[in-house]
DODO-206278 format. One record per residue: residue in one letter; x negated, z negated, y of N, C-alpha, C, O in turn. Coordinates in pm, whole numbers, plus 50000, padded with zeros to 5 digits. Layout:
N
AXZYXZYXZYXZY;...
//
This chain:
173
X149102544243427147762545243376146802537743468146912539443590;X145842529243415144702519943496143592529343494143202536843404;X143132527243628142122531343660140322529743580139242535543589;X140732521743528139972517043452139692529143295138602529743237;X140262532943275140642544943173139412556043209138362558543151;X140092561743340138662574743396137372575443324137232585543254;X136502568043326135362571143292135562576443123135142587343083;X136162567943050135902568542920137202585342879137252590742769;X138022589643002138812603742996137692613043042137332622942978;X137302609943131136082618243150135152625543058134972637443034;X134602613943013133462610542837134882622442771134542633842742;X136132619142755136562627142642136732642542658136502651942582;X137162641842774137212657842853135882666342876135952678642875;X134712659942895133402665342816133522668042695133562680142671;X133612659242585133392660742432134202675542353133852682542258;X135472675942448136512682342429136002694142460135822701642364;X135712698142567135102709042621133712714142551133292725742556;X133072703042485131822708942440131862712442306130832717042258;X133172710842211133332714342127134022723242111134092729042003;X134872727442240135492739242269134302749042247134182756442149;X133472748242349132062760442348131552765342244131132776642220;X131632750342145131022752542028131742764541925131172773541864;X133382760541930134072769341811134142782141871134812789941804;X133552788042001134162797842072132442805142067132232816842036;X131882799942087130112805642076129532803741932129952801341819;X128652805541978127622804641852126192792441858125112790841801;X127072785041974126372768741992127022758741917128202755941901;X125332751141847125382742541763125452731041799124832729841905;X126062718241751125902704641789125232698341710125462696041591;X124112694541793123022683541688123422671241705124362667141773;X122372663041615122962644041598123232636341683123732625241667;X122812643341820123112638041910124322638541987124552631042082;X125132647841942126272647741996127242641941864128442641241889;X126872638541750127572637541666128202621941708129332617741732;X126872616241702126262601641788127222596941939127402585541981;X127512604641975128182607842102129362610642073130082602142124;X129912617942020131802618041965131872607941888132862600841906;X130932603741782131502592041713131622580341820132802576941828;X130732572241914130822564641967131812561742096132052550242134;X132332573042156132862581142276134672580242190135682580942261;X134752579042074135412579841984136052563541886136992561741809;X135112555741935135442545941894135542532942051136082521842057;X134882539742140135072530542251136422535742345136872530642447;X137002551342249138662552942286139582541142185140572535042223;X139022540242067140042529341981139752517442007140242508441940;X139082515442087138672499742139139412497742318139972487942365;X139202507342363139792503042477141412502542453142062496042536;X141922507142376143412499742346143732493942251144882494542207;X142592485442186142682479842124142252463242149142932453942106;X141162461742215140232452342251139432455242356138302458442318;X139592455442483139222458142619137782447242612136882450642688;X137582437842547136662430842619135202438942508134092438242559;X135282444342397134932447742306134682463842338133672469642296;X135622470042411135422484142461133902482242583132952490042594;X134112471942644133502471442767131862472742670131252483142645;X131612463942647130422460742571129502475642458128322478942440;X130912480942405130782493942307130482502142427129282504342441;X131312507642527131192517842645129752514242679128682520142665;X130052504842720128302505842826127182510942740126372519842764;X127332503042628126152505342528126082522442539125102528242585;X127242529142490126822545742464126752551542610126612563542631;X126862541342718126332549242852124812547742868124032557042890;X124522536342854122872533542834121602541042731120422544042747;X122902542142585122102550342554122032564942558121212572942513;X123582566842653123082582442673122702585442823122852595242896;X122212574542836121242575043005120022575142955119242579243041;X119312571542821117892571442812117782584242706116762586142639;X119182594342699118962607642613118642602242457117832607542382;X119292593042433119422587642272120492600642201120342606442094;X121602602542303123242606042253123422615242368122752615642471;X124432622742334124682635542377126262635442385126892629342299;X126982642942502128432643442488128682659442527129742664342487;X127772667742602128072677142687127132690942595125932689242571;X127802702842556127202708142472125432714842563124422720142517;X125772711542680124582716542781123662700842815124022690642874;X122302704742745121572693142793120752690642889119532691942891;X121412687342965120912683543115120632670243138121392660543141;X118752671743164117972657243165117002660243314116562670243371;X116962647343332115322651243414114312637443398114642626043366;X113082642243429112102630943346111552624443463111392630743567;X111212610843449110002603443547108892599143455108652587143445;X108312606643399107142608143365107392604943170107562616443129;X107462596743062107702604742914109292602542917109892607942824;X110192594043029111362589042968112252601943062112342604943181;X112742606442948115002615442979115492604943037115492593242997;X115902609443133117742608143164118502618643238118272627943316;X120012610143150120922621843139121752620543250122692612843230;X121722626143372122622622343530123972621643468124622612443518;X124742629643358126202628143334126292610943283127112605043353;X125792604043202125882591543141125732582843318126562575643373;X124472586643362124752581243503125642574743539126102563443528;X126022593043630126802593043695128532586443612129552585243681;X128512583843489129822579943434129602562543426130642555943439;X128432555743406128172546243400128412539943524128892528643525;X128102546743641128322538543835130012542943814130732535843884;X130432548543769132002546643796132402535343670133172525843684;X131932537543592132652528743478132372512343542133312504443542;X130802507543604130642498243644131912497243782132502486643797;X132182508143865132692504544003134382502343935135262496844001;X134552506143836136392509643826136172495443714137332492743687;X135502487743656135712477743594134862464143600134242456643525;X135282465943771134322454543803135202440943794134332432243785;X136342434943792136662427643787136282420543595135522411343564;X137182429643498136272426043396135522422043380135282410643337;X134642433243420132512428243372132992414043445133002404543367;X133472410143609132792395743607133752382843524133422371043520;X134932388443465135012379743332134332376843259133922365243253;X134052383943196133062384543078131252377643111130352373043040;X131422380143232129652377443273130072368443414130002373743525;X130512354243397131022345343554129592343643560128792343543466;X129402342443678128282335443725128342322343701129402316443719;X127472317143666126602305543636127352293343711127102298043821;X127882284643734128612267843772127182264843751126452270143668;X126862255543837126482242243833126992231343768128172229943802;X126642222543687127032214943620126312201043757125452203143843;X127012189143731126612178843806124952176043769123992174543845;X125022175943653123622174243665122662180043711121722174843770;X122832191143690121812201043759121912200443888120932199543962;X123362200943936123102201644123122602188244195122312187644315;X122532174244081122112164344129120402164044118119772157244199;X119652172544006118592171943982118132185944166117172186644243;X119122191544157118422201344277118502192844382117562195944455;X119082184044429119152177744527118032162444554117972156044659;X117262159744428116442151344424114882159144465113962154644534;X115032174144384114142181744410113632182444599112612179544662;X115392189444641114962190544825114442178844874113592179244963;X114952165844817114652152344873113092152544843112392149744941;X112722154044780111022151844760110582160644821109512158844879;X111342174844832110562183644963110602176145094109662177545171;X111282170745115111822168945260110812155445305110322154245418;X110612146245197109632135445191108172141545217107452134745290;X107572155345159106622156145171106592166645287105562173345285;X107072168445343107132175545480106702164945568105752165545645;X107752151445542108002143445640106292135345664105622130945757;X106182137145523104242131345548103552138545618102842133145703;X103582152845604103352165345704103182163045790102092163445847;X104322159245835104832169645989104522153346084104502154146207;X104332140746022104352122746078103152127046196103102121246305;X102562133946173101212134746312101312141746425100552142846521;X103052149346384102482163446490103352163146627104552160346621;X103042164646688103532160846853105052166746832105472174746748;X105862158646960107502155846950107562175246993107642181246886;X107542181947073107622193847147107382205746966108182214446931;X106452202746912105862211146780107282208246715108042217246679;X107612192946701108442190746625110002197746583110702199846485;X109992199746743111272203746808111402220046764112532224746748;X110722224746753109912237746778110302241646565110392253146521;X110392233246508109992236646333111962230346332112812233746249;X112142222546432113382215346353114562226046416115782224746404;X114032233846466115382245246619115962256046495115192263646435;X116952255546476118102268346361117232279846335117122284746223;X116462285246465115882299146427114242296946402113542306446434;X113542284246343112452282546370111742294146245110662298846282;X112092297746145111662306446024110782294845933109772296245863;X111532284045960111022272245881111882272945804113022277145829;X111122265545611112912263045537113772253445573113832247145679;X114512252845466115562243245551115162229945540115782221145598;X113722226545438113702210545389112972205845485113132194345524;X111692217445559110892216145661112052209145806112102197845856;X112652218845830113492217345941114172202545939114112195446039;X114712198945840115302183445775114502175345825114852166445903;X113062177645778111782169745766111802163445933111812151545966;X111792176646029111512175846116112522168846212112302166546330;X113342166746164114522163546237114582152346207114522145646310;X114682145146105114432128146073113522125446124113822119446228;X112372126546111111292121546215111382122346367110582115346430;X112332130646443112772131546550113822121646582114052115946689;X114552120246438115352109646495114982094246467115532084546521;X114202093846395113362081146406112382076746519111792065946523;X112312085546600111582082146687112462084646873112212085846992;X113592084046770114612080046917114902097147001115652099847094;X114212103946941114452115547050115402128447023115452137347108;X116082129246913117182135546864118722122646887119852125846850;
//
């Protein structure tokens, strides 16, 4: 069994339990839990069915039962920051579901490549920083210079560039 499973056994071992309470008491389940087994219910036939499709269905009924849309637990336990619910169980199931299926999510969501063009257009960009530094910085004594071009100066890096070509144009780098 993958670890990856937990959160959404969890979600079922609530549902299970809260419908236990229900046939055993005289507690009712409103739409919101209906909302909540159906969905809790279909992101079980999706995760063995279509994992990339579960991911997307899961989160959704964690989000919306973090903003108290949906219900899984026959006890409703919310607390407010001023008109908006949330539900700490969707939470707290959502930071595990994110921590136990983190490799996924970054399938599904790679970070961003650079394409050549773009990293060639960013690199024309620093060059025109570094040009207008270099107009800058053309007046300011060799010691100042030294001082903006040094690793820890809290200058950026195009400043520091700036400063350093002009240092070495003038023979002293």
């Amino acid at each position: 069994m993958k670890k990856e499973i937990i959160p959404i056994l969890i979600s079922i071992l609530l549902l299970l339990y809260s419908i236990g309470i229900t046939l055993l008491t005289n507690y009712v389940l409103n739409y919101k839990h209906y909302l909540g087994i159906s969905l809790i219910g279909i992101s079980t036939i999706l995760y063995f069915k279509n994992k990339k499709l579960f991911a997307y269905i899961f989160g959704l009924t964690l989000v919306l039962g973090i903003t108290n849309l949906i219900d899984i637990y026959y006890s409703n336990i919310i607390f407010s920051i001023g008109p908006i619910n949330f539900n700490p169980i969707f939470l707290a199931l959502l930071i595990i579901f994110l921590a136990l299926n983190k490799e996924q999510l970054n399938e599904m969501f790679p970070e961003k490549e650079l394409t050549e063009q773009e990293l060639a257009d960013k690199n024309i960009e620093a060059e025109k920083l570094i040009k207008s530094y270099q107009l800058k910085f053309k007046s300011k004594p060799e010691s100042e210079l030294k001082n903006i071009a040094d690793e820890n100066s809290g200058y950026v890096n195009e400043a520091k560039t700036a400063a350093q070509r002009i240092l070495k144009a003038k023979n002293v780098l």
